[in-house]
KOLSESE-669576 format. One line per field, with one value per atom (N, C-alpha, C, O): residue number from 1; x negated, y, z; residue in three letters. Coordinates in Angstrom, 1 decimal. Last residue first. Layout:
BEGIN
resi: c(NUM|...)
east: c(X|...)
north: c(Y|...)
up: c(Z|...)
resn: c(ALA|...)
END
This chain:
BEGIN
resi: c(139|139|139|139|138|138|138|138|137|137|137|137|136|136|136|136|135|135|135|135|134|134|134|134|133|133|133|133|132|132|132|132|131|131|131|131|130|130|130|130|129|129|129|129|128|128|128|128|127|127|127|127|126|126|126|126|125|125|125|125|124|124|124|124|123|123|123|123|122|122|122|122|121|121|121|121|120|120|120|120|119|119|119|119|118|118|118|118|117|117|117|117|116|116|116|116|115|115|115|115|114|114|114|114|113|113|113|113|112|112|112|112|111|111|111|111|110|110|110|110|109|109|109|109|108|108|108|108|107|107|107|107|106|106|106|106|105|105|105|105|104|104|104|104|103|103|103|103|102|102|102|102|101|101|101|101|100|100|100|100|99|99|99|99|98|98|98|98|97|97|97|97|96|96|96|96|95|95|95|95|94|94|94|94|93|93|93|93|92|92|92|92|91|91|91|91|90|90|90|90|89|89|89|89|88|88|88|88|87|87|87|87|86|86|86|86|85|85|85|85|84|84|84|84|83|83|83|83|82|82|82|82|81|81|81|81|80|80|80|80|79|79|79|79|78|78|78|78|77|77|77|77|76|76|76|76|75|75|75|75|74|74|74|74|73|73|73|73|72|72|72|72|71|71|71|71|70|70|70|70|69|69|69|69|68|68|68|68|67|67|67|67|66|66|66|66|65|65|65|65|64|64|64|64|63|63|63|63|62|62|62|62|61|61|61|61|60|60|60|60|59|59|59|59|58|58|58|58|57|57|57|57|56|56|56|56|55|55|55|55|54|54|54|54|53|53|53|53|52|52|52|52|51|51|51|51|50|50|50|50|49|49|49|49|48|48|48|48|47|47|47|47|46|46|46|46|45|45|45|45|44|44|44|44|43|43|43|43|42|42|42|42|41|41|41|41|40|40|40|40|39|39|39|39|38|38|38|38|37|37|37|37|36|36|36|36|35|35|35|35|34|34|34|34|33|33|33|33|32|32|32|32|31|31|31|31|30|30|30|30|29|29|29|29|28|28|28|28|27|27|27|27|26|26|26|26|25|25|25|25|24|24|24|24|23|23|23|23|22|22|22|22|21|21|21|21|20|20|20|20|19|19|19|19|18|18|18|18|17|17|17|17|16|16|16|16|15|15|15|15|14|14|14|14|13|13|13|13|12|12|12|12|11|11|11|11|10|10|10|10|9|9|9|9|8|8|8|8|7|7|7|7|6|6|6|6|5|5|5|5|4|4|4|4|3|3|3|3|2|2|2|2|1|1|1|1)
east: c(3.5|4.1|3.3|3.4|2.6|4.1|4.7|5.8|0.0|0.6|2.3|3.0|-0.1|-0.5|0.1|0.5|0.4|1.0|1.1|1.9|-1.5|-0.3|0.2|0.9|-3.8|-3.4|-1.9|-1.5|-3.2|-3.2|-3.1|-2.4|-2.9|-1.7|-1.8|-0.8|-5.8|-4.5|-3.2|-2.7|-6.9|-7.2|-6.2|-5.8|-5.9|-5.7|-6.0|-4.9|-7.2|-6.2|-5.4|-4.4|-9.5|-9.4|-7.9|-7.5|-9.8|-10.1|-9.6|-9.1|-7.0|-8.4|-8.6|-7.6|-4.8|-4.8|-6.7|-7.5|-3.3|-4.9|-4.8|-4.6|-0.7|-1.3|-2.6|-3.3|0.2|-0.1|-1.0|-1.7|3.1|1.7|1.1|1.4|5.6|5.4|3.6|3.0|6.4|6.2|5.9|5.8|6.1|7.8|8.0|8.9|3.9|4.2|6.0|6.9|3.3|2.4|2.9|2.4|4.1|5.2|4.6|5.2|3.8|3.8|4.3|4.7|6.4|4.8|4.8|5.5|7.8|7.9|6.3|5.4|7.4|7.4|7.5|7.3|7.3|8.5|8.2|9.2|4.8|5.3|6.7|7.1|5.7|4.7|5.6|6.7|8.3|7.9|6.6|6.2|9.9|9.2|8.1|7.3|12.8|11.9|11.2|11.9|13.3|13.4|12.2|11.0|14.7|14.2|14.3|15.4|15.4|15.6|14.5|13.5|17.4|16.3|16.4|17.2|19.4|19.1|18.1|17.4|20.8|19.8|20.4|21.1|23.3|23.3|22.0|21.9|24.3|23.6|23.9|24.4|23.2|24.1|23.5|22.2|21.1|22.6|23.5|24.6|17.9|18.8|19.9|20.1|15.8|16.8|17.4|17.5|14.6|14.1|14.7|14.0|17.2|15.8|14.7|14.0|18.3|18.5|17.9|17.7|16.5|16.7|17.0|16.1|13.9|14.6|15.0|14.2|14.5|14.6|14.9|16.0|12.8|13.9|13.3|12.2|11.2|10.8|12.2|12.8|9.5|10.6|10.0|8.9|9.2|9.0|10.0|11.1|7.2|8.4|8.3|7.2|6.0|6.3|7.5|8.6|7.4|5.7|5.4|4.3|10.3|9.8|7.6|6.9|12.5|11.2|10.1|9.4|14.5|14.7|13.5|13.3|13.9|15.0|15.4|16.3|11.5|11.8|12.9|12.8|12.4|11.1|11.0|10.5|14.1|14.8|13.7|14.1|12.4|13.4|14.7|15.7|10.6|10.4|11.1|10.8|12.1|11.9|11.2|11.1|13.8|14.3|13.5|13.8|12.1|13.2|13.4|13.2|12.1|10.5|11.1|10.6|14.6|13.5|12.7|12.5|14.9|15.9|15.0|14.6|12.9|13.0|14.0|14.0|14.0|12.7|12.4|11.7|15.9|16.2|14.6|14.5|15.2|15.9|16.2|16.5|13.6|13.0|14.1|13.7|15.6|14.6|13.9|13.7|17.3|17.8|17.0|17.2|15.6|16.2|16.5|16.1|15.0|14.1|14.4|13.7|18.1|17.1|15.8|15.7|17.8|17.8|17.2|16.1|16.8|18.4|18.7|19.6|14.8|14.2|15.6|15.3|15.8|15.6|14.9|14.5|19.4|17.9|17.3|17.9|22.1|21.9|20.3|20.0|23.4|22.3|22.1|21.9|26.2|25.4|24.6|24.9|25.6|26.1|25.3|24.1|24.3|25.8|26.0|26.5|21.3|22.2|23.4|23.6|20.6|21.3|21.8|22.2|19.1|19.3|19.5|18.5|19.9|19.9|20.4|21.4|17.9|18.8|18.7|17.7|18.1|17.6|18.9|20.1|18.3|18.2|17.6|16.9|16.9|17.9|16.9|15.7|16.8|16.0|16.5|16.7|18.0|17.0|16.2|15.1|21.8|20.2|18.7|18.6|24.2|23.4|22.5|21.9|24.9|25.7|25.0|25.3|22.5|22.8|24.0|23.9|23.6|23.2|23.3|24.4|23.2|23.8|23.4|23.0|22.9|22.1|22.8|23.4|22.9|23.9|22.8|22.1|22.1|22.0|22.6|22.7|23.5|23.0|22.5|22.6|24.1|25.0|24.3|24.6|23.3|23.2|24.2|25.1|23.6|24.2|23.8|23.9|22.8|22.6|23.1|23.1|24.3|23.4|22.7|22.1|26.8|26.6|25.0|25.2|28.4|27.3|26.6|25.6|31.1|29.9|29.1|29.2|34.6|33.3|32.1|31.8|35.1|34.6|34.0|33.5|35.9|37.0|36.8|37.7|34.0|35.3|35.8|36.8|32.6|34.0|34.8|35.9|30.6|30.4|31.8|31.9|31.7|31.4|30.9|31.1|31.9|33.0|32.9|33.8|29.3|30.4|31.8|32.6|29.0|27.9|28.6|28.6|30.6|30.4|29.8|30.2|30.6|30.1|30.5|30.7|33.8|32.6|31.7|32.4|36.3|36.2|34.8|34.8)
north: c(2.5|3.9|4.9|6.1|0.8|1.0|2.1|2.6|0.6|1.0|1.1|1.5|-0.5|0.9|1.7|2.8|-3.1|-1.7|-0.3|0.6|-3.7|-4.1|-3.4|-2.7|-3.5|-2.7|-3.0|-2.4|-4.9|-4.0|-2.9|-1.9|-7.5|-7.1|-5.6|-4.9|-7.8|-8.2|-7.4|-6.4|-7.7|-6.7|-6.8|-5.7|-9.9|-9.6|-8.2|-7.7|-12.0|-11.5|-11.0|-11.0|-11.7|-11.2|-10.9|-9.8|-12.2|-11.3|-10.8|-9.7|-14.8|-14.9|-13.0|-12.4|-15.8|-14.8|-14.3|-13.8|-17.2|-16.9|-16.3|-17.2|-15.4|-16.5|-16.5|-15.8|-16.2|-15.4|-16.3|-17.3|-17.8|-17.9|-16.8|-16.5|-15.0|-16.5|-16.7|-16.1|-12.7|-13.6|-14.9|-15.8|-10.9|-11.1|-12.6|-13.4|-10.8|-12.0|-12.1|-13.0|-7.7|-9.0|-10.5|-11.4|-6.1|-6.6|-7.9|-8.8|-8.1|-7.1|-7.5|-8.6|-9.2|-9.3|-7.8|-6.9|-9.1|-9.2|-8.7|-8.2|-9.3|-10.6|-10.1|-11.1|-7.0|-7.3|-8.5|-9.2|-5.9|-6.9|-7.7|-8.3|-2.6|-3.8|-4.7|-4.5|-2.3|-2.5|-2.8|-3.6|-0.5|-1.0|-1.1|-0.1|0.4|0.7|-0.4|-1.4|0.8|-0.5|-0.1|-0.2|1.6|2.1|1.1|0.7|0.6|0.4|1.2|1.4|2.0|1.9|1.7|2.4|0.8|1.2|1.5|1.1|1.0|1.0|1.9|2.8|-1.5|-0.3|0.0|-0.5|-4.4|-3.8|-2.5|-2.0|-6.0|-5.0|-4.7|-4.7|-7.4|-8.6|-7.0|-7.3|-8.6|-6.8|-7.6|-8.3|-10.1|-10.0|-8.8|-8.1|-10.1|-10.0|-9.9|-9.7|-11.2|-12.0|-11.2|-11.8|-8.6|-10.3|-10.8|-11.1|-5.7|-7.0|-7.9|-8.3|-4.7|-3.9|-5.1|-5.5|-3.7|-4.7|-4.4|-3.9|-1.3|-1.4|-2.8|-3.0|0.1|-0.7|-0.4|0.6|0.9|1.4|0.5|0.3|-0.1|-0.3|-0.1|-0.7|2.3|1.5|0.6|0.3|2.6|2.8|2.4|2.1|2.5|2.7|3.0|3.6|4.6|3.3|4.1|5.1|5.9|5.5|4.5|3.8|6.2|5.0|4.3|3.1|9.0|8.7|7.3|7.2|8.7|9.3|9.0|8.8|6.7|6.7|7.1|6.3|8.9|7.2|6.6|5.4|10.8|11.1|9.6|9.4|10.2|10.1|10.4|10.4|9.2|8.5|8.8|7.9|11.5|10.5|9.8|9.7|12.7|13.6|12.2|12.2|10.6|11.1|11.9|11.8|10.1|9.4|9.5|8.9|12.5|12.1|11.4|12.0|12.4|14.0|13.4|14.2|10.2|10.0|11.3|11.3|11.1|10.3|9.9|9.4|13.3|13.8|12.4|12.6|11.9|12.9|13.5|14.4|10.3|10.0|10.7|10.3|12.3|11.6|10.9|10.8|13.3|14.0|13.5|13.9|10.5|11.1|12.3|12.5|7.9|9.3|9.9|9.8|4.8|6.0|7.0|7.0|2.5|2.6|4.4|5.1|1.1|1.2|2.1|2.6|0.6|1.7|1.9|3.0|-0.6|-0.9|0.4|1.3|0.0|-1.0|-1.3|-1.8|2.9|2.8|1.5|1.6|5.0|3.6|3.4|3.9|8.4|7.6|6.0|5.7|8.4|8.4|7.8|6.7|6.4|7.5|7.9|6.9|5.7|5.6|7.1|8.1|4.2|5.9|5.6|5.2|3.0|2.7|4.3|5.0|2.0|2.9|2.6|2.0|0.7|0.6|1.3|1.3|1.3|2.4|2.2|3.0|-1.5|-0.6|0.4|0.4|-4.2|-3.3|-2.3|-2.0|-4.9|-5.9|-5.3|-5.6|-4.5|-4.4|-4.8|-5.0|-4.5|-6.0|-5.3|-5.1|-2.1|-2.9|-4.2|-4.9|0.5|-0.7|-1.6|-1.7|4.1|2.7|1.5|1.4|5.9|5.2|3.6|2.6|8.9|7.5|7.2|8.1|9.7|9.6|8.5|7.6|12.4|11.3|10.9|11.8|15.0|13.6|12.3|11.1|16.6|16.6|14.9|14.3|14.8|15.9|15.8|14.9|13.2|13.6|15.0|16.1|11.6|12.4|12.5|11.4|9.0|9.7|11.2|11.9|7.5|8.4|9.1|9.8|4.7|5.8|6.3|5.7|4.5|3.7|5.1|6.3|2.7|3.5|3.2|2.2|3.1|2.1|3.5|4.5|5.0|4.0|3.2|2.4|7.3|7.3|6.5|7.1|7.1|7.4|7.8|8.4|5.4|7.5|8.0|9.2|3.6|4.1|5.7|6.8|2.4|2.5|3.3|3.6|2.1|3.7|3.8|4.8|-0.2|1.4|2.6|3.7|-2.0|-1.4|0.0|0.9|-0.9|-1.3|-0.9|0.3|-0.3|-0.1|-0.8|-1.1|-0.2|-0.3|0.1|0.9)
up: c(-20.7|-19.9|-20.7|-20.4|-22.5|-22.3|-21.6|-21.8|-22.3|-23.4|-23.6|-24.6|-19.8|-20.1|-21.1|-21.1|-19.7|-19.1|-19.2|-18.9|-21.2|-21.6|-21.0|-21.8|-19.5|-20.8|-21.8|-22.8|-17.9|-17.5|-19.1|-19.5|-18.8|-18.2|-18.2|-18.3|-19.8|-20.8|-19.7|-20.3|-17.0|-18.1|-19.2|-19.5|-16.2|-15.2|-16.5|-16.9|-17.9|-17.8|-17.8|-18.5|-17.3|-18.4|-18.5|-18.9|-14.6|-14.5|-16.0|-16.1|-14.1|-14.1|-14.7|-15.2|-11.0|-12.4|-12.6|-11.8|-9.3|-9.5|-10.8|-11.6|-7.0|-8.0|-8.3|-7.6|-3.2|-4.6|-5.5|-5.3|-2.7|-3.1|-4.1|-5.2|-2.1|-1.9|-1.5|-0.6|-2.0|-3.3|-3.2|-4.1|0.5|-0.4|-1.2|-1.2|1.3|1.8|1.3|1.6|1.1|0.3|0.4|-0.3|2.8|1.5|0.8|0.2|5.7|4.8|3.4|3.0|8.3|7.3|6.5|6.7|11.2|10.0|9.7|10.3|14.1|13.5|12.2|11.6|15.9|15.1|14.7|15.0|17.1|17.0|17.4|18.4|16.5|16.9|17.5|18.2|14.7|15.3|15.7|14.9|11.2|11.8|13.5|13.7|9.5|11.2|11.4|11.7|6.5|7.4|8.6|8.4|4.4|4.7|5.9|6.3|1.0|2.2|2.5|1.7|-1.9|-1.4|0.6|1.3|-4.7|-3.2|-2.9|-3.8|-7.8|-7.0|-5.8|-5.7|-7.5|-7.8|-6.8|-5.6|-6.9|-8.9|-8.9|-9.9|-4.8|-5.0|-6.1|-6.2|-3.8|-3.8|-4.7|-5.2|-5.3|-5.0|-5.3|-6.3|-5.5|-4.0|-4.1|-3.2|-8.3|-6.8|-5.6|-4.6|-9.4|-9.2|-8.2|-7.3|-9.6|-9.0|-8.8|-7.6|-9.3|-10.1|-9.6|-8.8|-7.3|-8.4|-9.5|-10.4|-4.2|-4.7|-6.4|-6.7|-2.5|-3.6|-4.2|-4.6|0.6|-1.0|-1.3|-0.8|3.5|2.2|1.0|0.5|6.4|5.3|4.5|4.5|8.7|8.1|7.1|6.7|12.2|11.2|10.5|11.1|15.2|14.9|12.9|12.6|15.9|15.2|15.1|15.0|17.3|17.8|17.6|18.3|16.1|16.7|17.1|17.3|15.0|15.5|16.5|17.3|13.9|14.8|15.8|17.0|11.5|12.3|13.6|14.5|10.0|10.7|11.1|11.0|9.6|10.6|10.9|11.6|7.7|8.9|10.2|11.4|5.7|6.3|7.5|8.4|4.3|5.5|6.5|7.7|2.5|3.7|4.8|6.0|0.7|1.3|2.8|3.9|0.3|0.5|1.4|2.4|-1.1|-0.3|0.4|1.3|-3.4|-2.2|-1.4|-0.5|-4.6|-4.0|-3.0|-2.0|-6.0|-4.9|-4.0|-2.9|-7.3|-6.8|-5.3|-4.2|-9.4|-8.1|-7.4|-6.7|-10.7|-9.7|-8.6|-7.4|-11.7|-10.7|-9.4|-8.2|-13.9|-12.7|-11.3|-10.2|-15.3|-14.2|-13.2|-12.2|-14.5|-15.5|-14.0|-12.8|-13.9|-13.6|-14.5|-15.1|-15.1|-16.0|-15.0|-15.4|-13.5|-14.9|-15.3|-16.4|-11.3|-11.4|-12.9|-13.1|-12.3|-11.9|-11.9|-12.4|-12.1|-11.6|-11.2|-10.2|-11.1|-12.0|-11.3|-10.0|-10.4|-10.5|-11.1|-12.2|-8.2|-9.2|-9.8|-9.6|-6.3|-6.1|-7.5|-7.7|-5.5|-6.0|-6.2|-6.9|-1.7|-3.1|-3.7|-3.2|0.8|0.0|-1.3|-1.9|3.7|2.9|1.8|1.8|7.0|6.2|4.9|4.5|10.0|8.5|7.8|7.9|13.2|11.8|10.6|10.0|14.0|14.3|13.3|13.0|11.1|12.8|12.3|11.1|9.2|9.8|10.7|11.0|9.3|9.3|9.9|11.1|7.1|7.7|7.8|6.8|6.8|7.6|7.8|8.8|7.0|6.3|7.5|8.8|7.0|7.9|7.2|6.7|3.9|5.3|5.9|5.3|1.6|2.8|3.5|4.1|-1.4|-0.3|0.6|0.2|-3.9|-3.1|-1.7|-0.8|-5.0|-6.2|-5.0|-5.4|-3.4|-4.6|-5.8|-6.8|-0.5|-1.0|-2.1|-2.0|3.1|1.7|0.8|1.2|5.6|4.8|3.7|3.2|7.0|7.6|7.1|8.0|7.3|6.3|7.3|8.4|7.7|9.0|8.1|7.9|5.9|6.4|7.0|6.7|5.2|5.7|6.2|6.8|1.5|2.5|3.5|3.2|-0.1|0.3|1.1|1.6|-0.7|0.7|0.3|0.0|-2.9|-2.7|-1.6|-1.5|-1.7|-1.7|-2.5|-2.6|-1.4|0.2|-0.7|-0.2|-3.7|-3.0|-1.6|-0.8|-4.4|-5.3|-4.5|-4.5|-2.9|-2.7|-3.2|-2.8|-4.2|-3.1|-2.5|-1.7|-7.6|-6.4|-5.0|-4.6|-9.1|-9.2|-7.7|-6.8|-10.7|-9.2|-8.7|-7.8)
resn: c(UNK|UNK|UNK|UNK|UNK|UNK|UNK|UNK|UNK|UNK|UNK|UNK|UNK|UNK|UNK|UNK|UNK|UNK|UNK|UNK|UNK|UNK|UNK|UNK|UNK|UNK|UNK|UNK|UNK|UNK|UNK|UNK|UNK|UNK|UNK|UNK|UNK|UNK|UNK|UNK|UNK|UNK|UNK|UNK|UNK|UNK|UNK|UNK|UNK|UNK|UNK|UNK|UNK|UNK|UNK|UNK|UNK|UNK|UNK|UNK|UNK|UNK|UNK|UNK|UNK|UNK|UNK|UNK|UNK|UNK|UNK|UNK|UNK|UNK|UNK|UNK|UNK|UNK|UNK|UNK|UNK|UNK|UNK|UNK|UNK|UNK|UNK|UNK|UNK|UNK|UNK|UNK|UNK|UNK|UNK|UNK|UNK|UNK|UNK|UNK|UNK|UNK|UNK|UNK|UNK|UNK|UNK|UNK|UNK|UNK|UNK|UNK|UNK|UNK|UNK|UNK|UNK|UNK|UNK|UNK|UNK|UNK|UNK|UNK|UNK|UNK|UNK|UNK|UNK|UNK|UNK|UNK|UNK|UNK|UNK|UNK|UNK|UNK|UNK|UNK|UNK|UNK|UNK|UNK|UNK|UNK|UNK|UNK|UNK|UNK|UNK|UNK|UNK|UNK|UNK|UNK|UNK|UNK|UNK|UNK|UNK|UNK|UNK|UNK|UNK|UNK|UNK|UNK|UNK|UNK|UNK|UNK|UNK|UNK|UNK|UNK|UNK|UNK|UNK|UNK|UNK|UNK|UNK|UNK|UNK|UNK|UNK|UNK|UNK|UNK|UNK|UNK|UNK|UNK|UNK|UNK|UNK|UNK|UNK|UNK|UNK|UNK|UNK|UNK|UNK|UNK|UNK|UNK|UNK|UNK|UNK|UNK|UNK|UNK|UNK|UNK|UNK|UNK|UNK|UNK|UNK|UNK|UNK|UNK|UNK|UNK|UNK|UNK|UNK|UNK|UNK|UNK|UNK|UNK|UNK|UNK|UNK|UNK|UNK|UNK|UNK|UNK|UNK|UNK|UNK|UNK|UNK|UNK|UNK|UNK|UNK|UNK|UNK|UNK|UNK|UNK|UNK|UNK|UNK|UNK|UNK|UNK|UNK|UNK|UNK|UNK|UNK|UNK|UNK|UNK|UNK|UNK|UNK|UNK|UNK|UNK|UNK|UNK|UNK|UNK|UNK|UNK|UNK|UNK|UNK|UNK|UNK|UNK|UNK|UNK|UNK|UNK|UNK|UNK|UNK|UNK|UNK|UNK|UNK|UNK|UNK|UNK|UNK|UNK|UNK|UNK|UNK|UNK|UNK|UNK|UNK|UNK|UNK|UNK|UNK|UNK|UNK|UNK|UNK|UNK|UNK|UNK|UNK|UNK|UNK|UNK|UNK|UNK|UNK|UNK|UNK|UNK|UNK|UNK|UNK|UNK|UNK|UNK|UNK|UNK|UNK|UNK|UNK|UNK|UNK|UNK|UNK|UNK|UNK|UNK|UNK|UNK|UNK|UNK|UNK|UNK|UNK|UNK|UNK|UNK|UNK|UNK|UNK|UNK|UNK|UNK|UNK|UNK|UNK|UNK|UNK|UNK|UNK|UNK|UNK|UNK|UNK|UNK|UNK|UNK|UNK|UNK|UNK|UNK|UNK|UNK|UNK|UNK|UNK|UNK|UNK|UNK|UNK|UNK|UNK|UNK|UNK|UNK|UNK|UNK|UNK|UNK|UNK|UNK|UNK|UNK|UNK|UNK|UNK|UNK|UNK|UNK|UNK|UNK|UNK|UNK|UNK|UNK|UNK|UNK|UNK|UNK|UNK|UNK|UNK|UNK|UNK|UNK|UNK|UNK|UNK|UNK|UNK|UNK|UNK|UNK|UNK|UNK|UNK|UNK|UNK|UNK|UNK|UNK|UNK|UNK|UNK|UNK|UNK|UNK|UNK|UNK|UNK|UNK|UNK|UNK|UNK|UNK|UNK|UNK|UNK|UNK|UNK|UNK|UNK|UNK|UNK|UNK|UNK|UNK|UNK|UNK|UNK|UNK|UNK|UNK|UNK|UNK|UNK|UNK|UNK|UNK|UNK|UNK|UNK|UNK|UNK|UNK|UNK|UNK|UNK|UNK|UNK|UNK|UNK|UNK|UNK|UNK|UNK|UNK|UNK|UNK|UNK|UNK|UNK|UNK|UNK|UNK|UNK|UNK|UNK|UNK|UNK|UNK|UNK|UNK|UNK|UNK|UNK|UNK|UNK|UNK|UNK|UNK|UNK|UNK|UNK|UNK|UNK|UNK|UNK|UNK|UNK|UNK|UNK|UNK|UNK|UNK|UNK|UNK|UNK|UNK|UNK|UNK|UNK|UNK|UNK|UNK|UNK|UNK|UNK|UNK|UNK|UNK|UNK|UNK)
END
């Protein structure tokens, strides 16, 4: 049956399709948190974005980069905020990468991304060096 999201680039749900190419689909979020939040998926499911190929990637990120300033334009936004919940545990309710695109106001009341996580932590400098080469060595 597959996600909601495979059910709307099926055509079995409908939804305010805003752009479509052969690998990415955008449409209006049905819950959105300011007019013209949009949402750019790949047609096909990839629950995290760690589980996308890199074709795919730059193919949704040229979707992406194409959109956002024309759901900016469009609804006369001061800016935006594009992220991807990537994981349950961060707030992704749907297990097929999305990406929001969310019009931002002056004074909308919403924060920056910095205020997703709560408290930020104290993480001491050595660390903070342990994580980073820990990263490193993985990409």
């Amino acid at each position: 049956m597959g996600t909601i999201f495979t059910q709307i680039v099926e055509g079995e749900i409908p939804a305010r399709i805003v752009y479509e190419d052969e690998t990415t689909v955008a449409f209006l979020d049905a819950n959105p948190l300011a007019p013209g939040h949009t949402l750019v998926i790949p047609k096909e499911e990839y629950e995290r974005l760690n589980d996308v190929p890199d074709d795919v990637a730059t193919e949704l990120y040229a979707t992406i980069h194409r959109l956002v300033p024309a759901v900016e334009e469009a609804v006369d936004a001061d800016a935006s905020t594009v992220a991807f919940n990537n994981g349950e545990e961060a707030g992704q309710e749907v297990p097929h990468v999305h990406c929001h695109i969310v019009p931002r106001f002056e004074g909308d009341g919403g924060g920056p991304i910095h205020g997703i996580a709560g408290e930020a932590p104290d993480i001491a400098d050595d660390e903070l060096d342990d994580i980073a080469d820990e990263i490193e060595s993985r990409s």
